[in-house]
PDB file of N, CA, C and O in Angstrom, chain B, residues numbered from 101:
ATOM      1  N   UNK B 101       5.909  13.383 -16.079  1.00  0.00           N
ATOM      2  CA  UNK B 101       5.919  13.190 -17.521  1.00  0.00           C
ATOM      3  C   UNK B 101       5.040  11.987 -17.877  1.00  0.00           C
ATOM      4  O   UNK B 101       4.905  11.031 -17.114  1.00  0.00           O
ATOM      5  N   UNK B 102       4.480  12.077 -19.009  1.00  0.00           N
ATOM      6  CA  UNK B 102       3.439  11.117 -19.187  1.00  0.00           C
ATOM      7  C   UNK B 102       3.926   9.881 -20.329  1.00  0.00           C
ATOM      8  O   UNK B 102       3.886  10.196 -21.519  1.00  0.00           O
ATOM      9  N   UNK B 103       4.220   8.980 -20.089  1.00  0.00           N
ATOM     10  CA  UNK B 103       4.808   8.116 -21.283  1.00  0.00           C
ATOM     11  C   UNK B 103       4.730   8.186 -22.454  1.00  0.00           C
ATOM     12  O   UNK B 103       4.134   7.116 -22.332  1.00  0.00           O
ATOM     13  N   UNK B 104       4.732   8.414 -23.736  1.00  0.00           N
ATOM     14  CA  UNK B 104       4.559   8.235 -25.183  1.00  0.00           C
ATOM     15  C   UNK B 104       4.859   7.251 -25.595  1.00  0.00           C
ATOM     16  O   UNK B 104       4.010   6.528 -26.117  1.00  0.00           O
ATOM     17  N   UNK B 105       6.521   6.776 -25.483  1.00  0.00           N
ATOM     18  CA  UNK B 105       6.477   5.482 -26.629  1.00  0.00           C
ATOM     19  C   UNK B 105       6.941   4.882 -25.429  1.00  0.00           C
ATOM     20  O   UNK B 105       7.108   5.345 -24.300  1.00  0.00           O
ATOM     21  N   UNK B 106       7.219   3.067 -26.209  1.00  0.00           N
ATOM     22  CA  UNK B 106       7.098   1.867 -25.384  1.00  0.00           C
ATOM     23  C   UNK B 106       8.169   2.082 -24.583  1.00  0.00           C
ATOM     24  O   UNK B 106       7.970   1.473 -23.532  1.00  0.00           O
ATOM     25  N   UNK B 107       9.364   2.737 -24.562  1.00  0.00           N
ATOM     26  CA  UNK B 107      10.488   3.156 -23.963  1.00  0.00           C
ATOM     27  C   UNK B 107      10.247   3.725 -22.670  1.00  0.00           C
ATOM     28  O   UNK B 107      10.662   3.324 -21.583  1.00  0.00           O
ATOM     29  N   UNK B 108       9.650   4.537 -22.885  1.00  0.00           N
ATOM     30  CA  UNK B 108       8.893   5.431 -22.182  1.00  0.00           C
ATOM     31  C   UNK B 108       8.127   4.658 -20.789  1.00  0.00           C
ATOM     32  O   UNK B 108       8.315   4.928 -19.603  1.00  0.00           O
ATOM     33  N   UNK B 109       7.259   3.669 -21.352  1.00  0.00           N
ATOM     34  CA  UNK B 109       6.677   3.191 -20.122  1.00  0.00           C
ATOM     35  C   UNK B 109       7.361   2.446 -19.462  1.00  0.00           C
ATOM     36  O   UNK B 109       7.279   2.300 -18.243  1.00  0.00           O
ATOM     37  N   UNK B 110       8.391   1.688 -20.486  1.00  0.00           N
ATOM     38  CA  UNK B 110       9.508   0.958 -19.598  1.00  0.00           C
ATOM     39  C   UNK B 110      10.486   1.340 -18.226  1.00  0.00           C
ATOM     40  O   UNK B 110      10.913   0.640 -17.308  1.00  0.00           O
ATOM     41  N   UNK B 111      10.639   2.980 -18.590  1.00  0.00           N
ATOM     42  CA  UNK B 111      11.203   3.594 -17.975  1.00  0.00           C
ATOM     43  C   UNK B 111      10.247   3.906 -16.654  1.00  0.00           C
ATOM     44  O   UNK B 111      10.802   3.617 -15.594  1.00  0.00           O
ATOM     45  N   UNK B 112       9.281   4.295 -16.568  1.00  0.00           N
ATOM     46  CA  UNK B 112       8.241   4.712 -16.055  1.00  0.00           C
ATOM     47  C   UNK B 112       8.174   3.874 -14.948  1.00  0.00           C
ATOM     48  O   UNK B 112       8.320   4.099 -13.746  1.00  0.00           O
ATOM     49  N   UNK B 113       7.845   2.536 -15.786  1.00  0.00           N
ATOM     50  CA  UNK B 113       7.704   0.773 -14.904  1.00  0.00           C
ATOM     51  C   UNK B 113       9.079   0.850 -14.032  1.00  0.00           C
ATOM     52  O   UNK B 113       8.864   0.775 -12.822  1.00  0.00           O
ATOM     53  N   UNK B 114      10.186   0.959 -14.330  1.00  0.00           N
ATOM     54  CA  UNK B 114      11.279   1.030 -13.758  1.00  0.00           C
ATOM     55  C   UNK B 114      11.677   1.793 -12.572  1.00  0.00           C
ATOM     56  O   UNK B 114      12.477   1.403 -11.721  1.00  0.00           O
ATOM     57  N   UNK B 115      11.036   2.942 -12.585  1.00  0.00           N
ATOM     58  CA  UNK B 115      10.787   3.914 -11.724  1.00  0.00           C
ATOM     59  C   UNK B 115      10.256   3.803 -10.547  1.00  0.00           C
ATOM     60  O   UNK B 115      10.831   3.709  -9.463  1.00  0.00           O
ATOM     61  N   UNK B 116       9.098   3.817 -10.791  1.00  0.00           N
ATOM     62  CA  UNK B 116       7.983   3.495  -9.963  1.00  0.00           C
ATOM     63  C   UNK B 116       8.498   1.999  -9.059  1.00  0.00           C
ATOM     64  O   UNK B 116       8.487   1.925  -7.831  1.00  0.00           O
ATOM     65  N   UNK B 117       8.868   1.045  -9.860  1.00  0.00           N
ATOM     66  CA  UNK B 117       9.641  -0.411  -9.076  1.00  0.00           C
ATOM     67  C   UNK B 117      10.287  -0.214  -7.749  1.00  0.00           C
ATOM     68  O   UNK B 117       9.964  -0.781  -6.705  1.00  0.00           O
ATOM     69  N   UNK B 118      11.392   0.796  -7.940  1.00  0.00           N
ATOM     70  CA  UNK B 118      12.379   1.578  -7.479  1.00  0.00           C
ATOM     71  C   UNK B 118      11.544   1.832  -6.529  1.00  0.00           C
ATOM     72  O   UNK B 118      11.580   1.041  -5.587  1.00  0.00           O
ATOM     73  N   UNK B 119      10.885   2.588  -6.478  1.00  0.00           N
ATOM     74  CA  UNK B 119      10.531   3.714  -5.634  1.00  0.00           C
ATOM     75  C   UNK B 119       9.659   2.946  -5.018  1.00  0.00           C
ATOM     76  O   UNK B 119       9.604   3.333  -3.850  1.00  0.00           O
ATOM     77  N   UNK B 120       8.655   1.694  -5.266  1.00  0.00           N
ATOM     78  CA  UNK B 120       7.635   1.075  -4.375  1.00  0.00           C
ATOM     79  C   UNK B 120       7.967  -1.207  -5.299  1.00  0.00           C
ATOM     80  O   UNK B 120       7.513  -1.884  -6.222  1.00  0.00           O
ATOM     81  N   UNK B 121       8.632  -1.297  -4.570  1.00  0.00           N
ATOM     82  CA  UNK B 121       8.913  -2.636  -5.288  1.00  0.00           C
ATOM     83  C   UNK B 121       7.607  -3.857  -4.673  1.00  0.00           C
ATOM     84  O   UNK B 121       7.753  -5.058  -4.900  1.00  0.00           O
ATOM     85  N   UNK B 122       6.559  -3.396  -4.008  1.00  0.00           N
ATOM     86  CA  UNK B 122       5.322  -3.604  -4.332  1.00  0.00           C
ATOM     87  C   UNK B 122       4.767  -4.265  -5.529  1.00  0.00           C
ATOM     88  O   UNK B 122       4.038  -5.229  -5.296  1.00  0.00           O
ATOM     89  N   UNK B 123       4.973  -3.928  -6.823  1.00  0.00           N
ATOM     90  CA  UNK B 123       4.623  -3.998  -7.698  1.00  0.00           C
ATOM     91  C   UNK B 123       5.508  -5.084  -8.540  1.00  0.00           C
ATOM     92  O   UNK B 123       5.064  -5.556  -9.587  1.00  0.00           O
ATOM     93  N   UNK B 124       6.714  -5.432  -8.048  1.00  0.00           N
ATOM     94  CA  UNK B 124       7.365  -6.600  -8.537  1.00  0.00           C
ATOM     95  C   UNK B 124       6.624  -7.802  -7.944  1.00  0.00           C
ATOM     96  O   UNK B 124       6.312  -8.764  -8.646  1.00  0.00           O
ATOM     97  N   UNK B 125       6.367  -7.732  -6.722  1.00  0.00           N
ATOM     98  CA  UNK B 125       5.636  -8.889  -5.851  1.00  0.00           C
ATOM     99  C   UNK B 125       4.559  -9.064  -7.358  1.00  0.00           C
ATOM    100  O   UNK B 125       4.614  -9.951  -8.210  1.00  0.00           O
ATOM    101  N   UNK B 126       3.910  -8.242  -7.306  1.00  0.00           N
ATOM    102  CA  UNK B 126       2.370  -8.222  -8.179  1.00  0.00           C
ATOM    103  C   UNK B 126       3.449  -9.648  -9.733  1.00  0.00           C
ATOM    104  O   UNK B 126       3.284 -10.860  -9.875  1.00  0.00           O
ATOM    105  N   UNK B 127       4.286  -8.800 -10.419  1.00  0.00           N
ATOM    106  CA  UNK B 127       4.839  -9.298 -11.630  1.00  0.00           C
ATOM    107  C   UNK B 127       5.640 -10.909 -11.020  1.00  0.00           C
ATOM    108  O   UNK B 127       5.809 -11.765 -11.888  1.00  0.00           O
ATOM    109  N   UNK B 128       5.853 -11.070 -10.334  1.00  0.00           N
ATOM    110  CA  UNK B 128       6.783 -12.085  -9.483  1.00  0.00           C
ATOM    111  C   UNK B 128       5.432 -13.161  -9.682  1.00  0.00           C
ATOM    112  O   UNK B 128       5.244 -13.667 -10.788  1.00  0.00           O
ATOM    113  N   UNK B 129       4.811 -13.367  -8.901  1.00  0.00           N
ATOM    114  CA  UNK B 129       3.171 -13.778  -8.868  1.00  0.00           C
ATOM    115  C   UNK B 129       2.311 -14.338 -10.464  1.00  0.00           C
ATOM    116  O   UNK B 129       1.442 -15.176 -10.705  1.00  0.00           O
ATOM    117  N   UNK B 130       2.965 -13.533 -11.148  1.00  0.00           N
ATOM    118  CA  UNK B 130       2.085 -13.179 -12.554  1.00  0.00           C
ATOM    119  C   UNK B 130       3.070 -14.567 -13.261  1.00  0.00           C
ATOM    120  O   UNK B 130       2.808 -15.678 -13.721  1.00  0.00           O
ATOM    121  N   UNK B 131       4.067 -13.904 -13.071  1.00  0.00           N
ATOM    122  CA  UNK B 131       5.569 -14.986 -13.799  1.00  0.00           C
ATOM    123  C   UNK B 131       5.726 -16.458 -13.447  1.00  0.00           C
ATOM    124  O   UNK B 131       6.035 -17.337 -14.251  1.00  0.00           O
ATOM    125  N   UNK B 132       5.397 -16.678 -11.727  1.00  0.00           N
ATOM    126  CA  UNK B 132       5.251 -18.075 -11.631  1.00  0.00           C
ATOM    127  C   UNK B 132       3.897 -18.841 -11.753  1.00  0.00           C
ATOM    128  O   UNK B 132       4.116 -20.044 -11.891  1.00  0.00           O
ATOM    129  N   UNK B 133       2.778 -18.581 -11.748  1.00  0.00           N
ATOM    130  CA  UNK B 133       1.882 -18.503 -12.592  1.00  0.00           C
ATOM    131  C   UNK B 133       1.804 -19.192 -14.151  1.00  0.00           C
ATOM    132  O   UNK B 133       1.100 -20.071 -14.647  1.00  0.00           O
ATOM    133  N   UNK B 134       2.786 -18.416 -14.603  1.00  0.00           N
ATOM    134  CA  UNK B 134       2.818 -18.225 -15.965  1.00  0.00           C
ATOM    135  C   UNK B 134       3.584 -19.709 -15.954  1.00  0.00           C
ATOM    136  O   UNK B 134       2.971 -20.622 -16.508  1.00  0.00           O
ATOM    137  N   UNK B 135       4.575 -19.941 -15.501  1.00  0.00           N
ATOM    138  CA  UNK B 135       5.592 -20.998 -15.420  1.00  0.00           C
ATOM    139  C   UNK B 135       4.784 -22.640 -15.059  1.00  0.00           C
ATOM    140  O   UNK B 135       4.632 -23.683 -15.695  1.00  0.00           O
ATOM    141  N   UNK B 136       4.383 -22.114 -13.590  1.00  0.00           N
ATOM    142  CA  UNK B 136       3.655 -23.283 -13.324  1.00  0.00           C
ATOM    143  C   UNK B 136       2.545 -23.953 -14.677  1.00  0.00           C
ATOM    144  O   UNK B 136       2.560 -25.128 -15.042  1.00  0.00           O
ATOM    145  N   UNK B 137       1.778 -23.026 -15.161  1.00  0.00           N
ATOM    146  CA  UNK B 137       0.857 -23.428 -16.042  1.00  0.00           C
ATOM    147  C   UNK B 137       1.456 -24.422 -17.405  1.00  0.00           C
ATOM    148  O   UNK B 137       0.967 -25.432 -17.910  1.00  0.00           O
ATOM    149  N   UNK B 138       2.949 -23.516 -17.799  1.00  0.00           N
ATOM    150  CA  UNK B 138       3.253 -24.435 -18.935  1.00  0.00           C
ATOM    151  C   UNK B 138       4.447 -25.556 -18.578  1.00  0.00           C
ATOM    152  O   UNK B 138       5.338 -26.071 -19.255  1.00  0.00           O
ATOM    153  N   UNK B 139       4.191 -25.631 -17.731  1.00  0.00           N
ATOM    154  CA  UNK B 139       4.964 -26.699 -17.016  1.00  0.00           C
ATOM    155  C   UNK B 139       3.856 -27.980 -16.712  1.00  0.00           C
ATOM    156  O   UNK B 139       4.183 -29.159 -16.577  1.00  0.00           O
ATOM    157  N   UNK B 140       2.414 -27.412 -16.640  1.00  0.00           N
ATOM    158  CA  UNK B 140       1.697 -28.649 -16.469  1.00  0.00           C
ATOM    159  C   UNK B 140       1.121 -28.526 -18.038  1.00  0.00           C
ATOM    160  O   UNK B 140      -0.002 -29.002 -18.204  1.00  0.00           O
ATOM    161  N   UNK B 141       1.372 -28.300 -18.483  1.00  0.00           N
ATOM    162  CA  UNK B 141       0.637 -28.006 -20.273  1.00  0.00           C
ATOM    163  C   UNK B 141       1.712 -29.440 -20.731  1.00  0.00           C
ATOM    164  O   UNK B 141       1.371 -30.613 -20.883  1.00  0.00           O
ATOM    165  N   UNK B 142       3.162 -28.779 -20.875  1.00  0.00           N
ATOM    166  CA  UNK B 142       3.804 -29.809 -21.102  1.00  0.00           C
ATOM    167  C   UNK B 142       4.188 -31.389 -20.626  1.00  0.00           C
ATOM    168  O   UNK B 142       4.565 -32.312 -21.347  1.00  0.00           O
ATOM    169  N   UNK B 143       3.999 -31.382 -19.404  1.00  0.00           N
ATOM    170  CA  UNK B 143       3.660 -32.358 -18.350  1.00  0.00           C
ATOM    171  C   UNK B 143       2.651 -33.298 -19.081  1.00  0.00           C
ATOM    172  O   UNK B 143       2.908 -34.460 -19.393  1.00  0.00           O
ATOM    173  N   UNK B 144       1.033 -32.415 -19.405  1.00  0.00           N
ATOM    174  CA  UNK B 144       0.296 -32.846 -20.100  1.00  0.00           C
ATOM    175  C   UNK B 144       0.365 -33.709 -21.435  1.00  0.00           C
ATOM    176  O   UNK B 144      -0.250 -34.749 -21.671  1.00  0.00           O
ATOM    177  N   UNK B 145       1.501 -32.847 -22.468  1.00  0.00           N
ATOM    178  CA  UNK B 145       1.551 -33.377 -23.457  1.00  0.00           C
ATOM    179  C   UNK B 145       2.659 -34.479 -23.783  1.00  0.00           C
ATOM    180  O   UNK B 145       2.521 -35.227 -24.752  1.00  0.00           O
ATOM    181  N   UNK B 146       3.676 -34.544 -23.001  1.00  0.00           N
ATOM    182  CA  UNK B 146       4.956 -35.547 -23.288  1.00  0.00           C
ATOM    183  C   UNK B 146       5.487 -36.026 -22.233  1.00  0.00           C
ATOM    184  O   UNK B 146       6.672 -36.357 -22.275  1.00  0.00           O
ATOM    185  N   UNK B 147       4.593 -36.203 -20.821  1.00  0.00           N
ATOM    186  CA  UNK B 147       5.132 -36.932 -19.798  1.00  0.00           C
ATOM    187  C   UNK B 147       5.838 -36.281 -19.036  1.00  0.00           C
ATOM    188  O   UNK B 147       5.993 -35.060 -19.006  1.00  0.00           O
ATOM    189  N   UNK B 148       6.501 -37.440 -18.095  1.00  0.00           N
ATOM    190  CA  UNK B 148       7.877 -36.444 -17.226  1.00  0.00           C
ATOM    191  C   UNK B 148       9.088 -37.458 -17.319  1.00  0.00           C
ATOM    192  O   UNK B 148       8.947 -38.312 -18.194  1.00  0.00           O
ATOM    193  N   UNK B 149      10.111 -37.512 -16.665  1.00  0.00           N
ATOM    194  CA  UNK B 149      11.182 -37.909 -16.815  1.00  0.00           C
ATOM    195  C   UNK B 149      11.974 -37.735 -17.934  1.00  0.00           C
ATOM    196  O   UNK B 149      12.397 -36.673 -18.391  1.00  0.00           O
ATOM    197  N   UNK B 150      12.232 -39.473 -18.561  1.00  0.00           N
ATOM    198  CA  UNK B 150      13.246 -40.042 -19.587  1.00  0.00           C
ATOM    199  C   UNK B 150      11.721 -39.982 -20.663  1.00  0.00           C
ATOM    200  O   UNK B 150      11.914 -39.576 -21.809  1.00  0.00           O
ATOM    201  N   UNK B 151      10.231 -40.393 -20.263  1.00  0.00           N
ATOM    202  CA  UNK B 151       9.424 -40.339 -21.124  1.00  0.00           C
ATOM    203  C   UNK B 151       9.659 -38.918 -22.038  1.00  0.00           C
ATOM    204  O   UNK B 151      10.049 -38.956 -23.205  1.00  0.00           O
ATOM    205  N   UNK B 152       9.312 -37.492 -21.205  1.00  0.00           N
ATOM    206  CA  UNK B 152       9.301 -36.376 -21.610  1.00  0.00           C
ATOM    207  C   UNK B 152      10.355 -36.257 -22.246  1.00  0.00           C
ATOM    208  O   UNK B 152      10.128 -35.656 -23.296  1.00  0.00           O
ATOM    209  N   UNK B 153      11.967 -36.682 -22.072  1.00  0.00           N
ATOM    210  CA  UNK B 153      12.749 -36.065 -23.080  1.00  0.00           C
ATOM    211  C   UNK B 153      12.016 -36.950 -24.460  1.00  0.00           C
ATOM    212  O   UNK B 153      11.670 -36.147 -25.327  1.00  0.00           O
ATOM    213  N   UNK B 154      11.788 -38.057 -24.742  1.00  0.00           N
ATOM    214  CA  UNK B 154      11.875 -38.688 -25.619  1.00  0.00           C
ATOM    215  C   UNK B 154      10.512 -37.831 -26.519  1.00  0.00           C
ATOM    216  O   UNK B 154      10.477 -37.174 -27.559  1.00  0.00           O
ATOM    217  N   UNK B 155       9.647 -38.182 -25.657  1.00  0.00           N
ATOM    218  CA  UNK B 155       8.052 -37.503 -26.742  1.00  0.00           C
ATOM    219  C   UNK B 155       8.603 -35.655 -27.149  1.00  0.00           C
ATOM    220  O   UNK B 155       8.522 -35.077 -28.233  1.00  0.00           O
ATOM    221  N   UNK B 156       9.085 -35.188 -25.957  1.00  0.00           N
ATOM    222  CA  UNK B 156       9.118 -34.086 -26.999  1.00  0.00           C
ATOM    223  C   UNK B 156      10.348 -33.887 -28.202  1.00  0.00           C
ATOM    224  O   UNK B 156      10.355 -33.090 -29.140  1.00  0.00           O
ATOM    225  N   UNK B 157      11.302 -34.836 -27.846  1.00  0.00           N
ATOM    226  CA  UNK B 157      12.617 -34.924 -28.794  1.00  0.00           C
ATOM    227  C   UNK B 157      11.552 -35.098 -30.216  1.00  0.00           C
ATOM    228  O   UNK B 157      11.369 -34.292 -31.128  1.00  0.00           O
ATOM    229  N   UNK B 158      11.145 -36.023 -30.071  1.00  0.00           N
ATOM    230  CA  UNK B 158       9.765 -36.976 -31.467  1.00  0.00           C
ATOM    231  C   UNK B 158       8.499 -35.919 -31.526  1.00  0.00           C
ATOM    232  O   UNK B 158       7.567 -36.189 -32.283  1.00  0.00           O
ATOM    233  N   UNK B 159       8.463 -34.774 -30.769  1.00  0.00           N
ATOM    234  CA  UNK B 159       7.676 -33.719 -31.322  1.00  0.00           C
ATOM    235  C   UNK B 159       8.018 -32.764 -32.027  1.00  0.00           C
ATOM    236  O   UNK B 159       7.381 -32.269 -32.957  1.00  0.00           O
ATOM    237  N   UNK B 160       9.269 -32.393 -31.530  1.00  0.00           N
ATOM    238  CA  UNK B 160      10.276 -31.322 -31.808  1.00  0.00           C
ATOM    239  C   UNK B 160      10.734 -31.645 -33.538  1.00  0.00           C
ATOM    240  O   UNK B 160      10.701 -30.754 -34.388  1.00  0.00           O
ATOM    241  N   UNK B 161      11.137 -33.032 -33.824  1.00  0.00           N
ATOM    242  CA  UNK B 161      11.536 -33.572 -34.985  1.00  0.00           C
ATOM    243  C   UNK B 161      10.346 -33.563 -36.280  1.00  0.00           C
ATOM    244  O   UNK B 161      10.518 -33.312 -37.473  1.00  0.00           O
ATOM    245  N   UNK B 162       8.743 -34.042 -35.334  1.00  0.00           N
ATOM    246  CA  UNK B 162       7.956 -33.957 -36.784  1.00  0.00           C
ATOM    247  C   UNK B 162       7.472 -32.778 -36.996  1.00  0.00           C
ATOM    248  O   UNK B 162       6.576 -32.711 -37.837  1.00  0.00           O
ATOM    249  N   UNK B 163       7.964 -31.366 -36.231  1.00  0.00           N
ATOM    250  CA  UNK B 163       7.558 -30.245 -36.188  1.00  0.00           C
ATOM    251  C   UNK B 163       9.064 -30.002 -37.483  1.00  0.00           C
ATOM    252  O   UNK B 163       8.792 -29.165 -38.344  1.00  0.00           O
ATOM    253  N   UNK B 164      10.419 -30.619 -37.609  1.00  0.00           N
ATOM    254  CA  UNK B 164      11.138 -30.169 -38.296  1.00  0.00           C
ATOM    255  C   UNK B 164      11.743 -28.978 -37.577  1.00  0.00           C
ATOM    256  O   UNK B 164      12.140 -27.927 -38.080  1.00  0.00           O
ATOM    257  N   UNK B 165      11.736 -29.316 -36.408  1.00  0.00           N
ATOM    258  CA  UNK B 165      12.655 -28.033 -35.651  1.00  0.00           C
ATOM    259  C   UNK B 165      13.988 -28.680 -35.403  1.00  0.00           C
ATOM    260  O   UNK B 165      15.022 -28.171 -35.836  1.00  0.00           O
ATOM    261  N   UNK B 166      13.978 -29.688 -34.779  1.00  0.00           N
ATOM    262  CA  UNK B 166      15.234 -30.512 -34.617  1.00  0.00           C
ATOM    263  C   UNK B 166      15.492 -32.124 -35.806  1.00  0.00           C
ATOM    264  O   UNK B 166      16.504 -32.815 -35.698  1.00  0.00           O
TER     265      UNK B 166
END
């Protein structure tokens, strides 16, 4: 069966996982990646430790989120 809607490929993706979990390695890879990068983004922008809570607490606030 050929996917149509987004459901569809989800299911598909799910399947296929199952049947060759190959392809999680691939998404596993993609995800820490993804992590590592905004982990040094933020690193970048507000420090680390007791610094980082504080700059992003004082980013978070003139953004009016907290």
């Amino acid at each position: 069966m050929k996917p149509v809607t987004d459901m569809d490929y989800v299911e598909f993706y799910a399947k296929k996982l199952k049947e060759d979990n190959r392809h999680f390695e691939q998404q596993k890879m993609l995800i820490e990646s993804q992590m590592e990068s905004s982990a040094s983004l933020f690193r970048n922008m507000f420090g680390e430790g007791e610094e980082f809570k504080e700059n992003a607490r004082g980013y978070l606030k003139k953004l009016g989120i907290i």
